[in-house]
KOLSE-759680 format. One record per residue (C-alpha): x, y, z. Coordinates in steps of 0.05 Angstrom, whole numbers, plus 32768, in hexadecimal, padded with zeros to 4 digits. Each point is the difference from the previous one (the first is absolute). Layout:
<<X,Y,Z>> ...
//
This chain:
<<8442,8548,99B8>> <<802B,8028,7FD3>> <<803B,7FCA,8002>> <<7FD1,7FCC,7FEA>> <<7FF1,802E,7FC0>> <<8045,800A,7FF6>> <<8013,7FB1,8006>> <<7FCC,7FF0,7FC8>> <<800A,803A,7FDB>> <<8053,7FE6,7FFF>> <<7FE9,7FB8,7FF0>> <<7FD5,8011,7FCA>> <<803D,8030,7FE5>> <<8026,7FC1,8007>> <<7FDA,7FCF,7FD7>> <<7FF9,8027,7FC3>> <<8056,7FFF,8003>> <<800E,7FC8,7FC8>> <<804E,8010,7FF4>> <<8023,7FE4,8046>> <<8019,7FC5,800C>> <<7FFE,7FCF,8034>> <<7FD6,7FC4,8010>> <<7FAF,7FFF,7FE5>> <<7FC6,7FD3,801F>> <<7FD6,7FFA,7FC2>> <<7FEC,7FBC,7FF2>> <<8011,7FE5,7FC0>> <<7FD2,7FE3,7FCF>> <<8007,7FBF,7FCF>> <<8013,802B,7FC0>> <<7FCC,7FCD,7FD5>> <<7FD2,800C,802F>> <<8009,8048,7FFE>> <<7FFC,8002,7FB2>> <<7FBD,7FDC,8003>> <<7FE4,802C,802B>> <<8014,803A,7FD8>> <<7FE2,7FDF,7FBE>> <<7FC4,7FFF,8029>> <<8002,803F,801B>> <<800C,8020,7FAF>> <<7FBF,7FDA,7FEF>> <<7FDC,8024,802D>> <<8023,803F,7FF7>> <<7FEC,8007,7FBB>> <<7FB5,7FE4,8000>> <<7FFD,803C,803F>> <<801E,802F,7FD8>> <<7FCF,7FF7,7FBC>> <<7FC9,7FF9,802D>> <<7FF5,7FB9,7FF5>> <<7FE0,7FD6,8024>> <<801E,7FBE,7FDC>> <<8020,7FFE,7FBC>> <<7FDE,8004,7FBF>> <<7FE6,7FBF,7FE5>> <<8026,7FEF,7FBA>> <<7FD8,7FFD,7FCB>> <<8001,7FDB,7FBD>> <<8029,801F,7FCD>> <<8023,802A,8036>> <<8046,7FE9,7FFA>> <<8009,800A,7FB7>> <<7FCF,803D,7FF5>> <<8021,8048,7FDF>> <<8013,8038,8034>> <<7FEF,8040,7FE0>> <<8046,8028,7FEF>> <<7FE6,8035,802C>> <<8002,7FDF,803E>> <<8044,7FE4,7FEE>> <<8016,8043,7FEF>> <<7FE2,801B,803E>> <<8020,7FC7,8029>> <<8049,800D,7FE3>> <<7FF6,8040,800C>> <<7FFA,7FF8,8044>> <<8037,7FD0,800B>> <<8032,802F,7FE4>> <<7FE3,8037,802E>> <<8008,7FD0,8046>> <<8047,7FF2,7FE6>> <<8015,8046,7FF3>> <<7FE6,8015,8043>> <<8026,7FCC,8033>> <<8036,800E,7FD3>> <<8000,804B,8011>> <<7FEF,7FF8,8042>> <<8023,7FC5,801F>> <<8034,8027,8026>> <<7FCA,8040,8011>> <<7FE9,7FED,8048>> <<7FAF,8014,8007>> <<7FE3,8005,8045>> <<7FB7,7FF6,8012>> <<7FF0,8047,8003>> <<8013,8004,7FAE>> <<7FE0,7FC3,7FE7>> <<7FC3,7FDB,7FFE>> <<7FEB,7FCC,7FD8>> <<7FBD,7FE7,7FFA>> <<7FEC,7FB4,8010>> <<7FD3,7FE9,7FCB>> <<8012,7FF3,7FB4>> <<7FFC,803E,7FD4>> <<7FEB,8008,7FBC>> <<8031,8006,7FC3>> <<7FE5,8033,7FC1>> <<8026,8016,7FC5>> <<7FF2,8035,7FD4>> <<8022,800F,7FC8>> <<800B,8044,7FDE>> <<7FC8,801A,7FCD>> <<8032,8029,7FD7>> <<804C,800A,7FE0>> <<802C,8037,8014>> <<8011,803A,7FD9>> <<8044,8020,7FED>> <<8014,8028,803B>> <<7FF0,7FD5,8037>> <<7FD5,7FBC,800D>> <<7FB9,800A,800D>> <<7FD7,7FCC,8022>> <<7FB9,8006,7FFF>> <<7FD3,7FCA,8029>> <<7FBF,7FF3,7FF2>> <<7FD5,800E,804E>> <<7FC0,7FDB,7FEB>> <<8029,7FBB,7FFC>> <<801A,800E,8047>> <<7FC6,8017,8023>> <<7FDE,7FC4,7FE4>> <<803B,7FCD,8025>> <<8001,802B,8040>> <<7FC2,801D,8012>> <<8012,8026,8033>> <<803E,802B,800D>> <<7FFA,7FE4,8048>> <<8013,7FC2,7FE6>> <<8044,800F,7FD8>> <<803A,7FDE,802A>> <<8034,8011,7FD3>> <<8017,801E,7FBC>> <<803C,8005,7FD4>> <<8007,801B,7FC3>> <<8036,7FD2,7FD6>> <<802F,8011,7FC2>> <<8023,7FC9,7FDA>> <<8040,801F,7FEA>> <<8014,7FF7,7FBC>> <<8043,8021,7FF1>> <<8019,8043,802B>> <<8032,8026,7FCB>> <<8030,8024,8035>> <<8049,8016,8001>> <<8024,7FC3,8028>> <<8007,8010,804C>> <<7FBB,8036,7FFA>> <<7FC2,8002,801D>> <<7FBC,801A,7FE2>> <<7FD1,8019,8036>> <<7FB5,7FED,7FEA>> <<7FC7,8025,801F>> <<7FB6,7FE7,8006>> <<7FCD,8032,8002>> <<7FB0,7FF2,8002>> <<7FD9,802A,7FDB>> <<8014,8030,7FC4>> <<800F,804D,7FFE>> <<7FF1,802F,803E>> <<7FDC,7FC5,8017>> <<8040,7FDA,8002>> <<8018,7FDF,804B>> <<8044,7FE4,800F>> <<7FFA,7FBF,800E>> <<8042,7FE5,8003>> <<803E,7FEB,7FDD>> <<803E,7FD1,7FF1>> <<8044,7FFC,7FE7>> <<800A,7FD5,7FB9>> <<8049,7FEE,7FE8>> <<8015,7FD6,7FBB>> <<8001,7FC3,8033>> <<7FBA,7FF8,8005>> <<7FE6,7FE7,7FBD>> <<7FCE,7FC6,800F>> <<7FF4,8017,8048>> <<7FC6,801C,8016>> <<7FED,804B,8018>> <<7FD1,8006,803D>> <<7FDE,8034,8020>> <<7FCE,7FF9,8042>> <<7FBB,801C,7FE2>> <<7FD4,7FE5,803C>> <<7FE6,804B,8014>> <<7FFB,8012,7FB2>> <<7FD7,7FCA,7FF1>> <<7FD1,8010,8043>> <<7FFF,804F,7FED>> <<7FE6,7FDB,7FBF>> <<7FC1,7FD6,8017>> <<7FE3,8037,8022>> <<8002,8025,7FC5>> <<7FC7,7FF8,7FC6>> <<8031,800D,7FBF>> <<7FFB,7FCB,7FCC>> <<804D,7FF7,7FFC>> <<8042,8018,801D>> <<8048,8010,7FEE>> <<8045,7FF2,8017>> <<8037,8033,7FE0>> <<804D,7FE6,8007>> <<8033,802C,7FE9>> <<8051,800A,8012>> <<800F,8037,802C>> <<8017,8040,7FDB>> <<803F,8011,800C>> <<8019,8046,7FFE>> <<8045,7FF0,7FE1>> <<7FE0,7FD4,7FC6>> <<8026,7FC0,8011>> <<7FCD,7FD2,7FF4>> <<7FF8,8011,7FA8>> <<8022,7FBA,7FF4>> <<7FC1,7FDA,8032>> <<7FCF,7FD9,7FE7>> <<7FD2,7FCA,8028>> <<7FD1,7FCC,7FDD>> <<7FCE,7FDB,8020>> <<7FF3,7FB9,7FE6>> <<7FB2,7FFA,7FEB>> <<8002,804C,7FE4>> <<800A,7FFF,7FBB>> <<7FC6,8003,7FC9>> <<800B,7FB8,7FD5>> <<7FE3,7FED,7FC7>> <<7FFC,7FB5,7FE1>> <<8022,7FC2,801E>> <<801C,803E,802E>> <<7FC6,8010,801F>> <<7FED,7FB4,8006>> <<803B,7FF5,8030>> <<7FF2,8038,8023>> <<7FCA,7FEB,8026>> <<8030,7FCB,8022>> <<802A,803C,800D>> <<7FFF,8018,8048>> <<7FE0,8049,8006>> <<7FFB,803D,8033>> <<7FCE,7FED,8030>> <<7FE8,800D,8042>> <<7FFE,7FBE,8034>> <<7FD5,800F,8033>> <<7FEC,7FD4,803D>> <<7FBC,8007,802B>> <<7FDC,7FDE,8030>> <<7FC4,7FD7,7FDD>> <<7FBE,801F,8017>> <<7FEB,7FBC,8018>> <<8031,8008,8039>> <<7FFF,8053,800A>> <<7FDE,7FFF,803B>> <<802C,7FBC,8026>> <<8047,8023,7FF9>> <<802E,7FEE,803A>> <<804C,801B,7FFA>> <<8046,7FDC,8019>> <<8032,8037,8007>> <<804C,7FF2,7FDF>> <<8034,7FF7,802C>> <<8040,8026,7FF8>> <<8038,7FE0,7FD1>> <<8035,7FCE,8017>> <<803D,7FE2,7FE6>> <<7FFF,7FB7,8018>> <<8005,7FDC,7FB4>> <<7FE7,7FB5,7FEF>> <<8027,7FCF,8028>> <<8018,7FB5,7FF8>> <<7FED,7FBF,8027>> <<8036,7FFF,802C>> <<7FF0,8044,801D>> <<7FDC,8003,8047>> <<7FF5,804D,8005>> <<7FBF,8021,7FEA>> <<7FFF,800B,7FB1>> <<7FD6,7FF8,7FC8>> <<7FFC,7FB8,7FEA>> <<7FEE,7FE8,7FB8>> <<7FC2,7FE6,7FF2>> <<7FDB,7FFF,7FB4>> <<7FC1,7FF4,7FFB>> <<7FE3,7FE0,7FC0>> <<7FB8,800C,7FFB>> <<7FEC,7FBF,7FDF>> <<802F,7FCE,801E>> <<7FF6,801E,8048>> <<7FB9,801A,800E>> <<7FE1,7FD4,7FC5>> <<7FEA,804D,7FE2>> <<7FF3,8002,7FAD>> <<7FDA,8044,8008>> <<803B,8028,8005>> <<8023,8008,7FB4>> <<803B,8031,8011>> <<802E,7FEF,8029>> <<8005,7FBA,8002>> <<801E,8009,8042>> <<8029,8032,802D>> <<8037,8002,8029>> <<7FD4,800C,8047>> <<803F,7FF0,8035>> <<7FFC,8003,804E>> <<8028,8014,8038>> <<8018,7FD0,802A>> <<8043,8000,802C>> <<800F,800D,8051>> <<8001,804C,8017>> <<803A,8011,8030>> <<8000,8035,8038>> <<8038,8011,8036>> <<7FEF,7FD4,803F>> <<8043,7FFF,8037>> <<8006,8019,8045>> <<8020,803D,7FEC>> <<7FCC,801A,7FCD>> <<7FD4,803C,801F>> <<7FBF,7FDA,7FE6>> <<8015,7FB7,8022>> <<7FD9,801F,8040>> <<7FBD,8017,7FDC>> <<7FFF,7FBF,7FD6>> <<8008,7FDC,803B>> <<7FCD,8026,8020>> <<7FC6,7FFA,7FC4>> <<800E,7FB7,7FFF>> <<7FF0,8000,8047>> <<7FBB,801B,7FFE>> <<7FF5,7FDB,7FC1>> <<801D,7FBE,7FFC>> <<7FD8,7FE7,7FB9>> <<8017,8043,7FDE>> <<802E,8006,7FD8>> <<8032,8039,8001>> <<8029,7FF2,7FBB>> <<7FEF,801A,7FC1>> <<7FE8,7FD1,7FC9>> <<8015,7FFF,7FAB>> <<7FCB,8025,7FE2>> <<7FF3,8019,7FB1>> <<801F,804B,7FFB>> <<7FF1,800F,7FBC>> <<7FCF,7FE3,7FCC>> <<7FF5,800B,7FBA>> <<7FB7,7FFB,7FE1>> <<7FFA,7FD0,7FD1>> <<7FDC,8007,7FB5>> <<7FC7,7FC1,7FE5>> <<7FE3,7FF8,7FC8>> <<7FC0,7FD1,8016>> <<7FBC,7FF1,7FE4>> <<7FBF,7FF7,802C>> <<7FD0,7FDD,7FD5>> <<8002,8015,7FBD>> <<801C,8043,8013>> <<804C,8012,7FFF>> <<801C,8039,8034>> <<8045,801B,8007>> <<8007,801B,8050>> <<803C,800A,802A>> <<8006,7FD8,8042>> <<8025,802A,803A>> <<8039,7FE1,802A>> <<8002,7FBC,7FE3>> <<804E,7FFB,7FFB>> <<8037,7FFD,8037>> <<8035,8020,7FE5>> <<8024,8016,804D>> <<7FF2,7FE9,804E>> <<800D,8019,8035>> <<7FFF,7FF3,8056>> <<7FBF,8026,801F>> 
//
């Protein structure tokens, strides 16, 4: 009894193995045929993941009508968020245990800052009414990050400025975090997680809140000669002022599940990060083929305004394990196939990591900014 646990429990230690070599018994698709199906597959991915049950009928006057610079802002927003994060964590592996990421489409919400900051460090003061109106509940806040467009850091060359975050103001005050700012970072943005602030927040009744940044103070005075400006800050006055609403300002982008959908939430856990990069025609071994999808020309779609289309990808390719008479498994593979004859004891080229993917879409007369999980292959991997 116990060897047969221990032969499955081998085999199954031996399919998830995707890095030997040797011969592989997955049958290979038509690669047309494969794209199809994954067009078709994306179409259905996204209608499940806004909770749609077919896509919006376009209406007259649709194609042409004005987006309100809010949701634009909101939407850029949250495309330079997604590309910051792969960026910082494309070589971080995450296991299952870490991460999980939630199914459905979440909700994108920007709010801007209420005030300016004052002399001795930047004060950012958000007004609570405005964001208990978008979220309603604190149960429903997915995500929040508070975001400063960097103007200009004034810094010896070759020093860093540690910036702390603090909630709050006097006694009251709580650490919340901090970062380091050099001189190279003029036009770059400064980023702080604020999810539990913001929750600590809704279940609060206070009209408004504040965020304090300030540098670190250093004993030995070395940072006299530091001075950090935040784009969106300053007081204007005349044609100034008038450009300065185009201007990009602190504000917190924060992502929650639509109430419509609170109580239907299913999760897909992240799988841990691989290395396998995009691949070429000619290759036969499991990687991440290209595929873009262009919303219009490919799935007939007008409803969705930003993107016009992404780079969705597949895996595709033959996965390899050790099979010769002198490997210790040749005996419990020979075994397993055996018992089961239509099994199959190989692993199979499977998505490894996915990155969610930002829309800007309209249902009716109604325009909605949300962020769609896992919609990009960016790395397979043999499971």
């Amino acid at each position: 009894m116990w060897a047969g646990w221990l032969t499955l429990s081998a085999l199954w230690v031996l399919g998830t193995v995707g890095g030997s070599n040797g011969m592989s018994t997955c049958k290979t698709l038509d690669l047309e045929l494969v794209k199809r199906k994954r067009i078709e597959a994306i179409r259905g991915q996204i209608l499940s993941k806004l909770r749609l049950l077919k896509e919006p009928e376009p209406q007259e006057g649709d194609e042409g009508e004005n987006i309100p610079s809010s949701l634009i802002s909101a939407y850029n927003s949250t495309v330079n968020m997604t590309e910051e994060w792969a960026m910082q964590h494309q070589d971080q592996p995450s296991s299952p245990e870490q991460e999980e990421e939630e199914y459905f489409a979440k909700e994108v919400h920007k709010f801007n800052i209420m005030s300016n900051s004052n002399k001795k460090e930047i004060q950012l003061i958000f007004n609570l009414s405005e964001i208990r109106a978008a979220l309603v509940s604190e149960h429903l806040l997915s995500y929040a990050e508070l975001r400063l467009p960097i103007k200009e850091v004034i810094l010896d060359k070759d020093k860093e400025q540690r910036m702390e975050l603090y909630s709050g103001d006097g006694e009251k005050a709580r650490y919340l975090g901090s970062r380091f700012v050099n001189s190279k970072m003029n036009g770059q943005w400064l980023s702080f997680n604020a999810t539990q602030t913001v929750r600590d927040w809704l279940l609060g009744n206070e009209d408004t809140q504040q965020l304090h940044l300030k540098p670190h103070c250093s004993c030995d005075g070395s940072s006299h000669n530091f001075k950090l400006q935040i784009s969106g800050m300053e007081e204007l006055r005349g044609d100034l002022e008038t450009m300065s609403k185009n201007m990009e300002k602190p504000h917190l982008l924060v992502m929650s599940i639509p109430q419509d959908r609170a109580g239907q939430l299913t999760s897909r856990r992240k799988r841990s990060t691989a290395t396998e990069e995009s691949c070429s025609e000619k290759n036969e071994n499991c990687c991440v083929r290209k595929l873009y999808i262009d919303f219009r020309k490919d799935l007939g779609w007008k409803w969705i305004h930003r993107p016009k289309g992404y780079h969705a990808n597949y895996c595709m390719g033959s996965c390899t394990y050790i099979w010769n008479a002198d490997n210790k498994y040749s005996q419990i593979l020979a075994l397993y196939k055996h018992h089961n004859p239509g099994a199959s004891a190989q692993p199979c080229c499977a998505p490894q990591v996915l990155d969610p993917l930002p829309i800007l879409y309209y249902v009716g007369r109604q325009h909605k900014v949300e962020q769609l999980s896992n919609m990009v292959v960016k790395t397979c991997k043999c499971n």
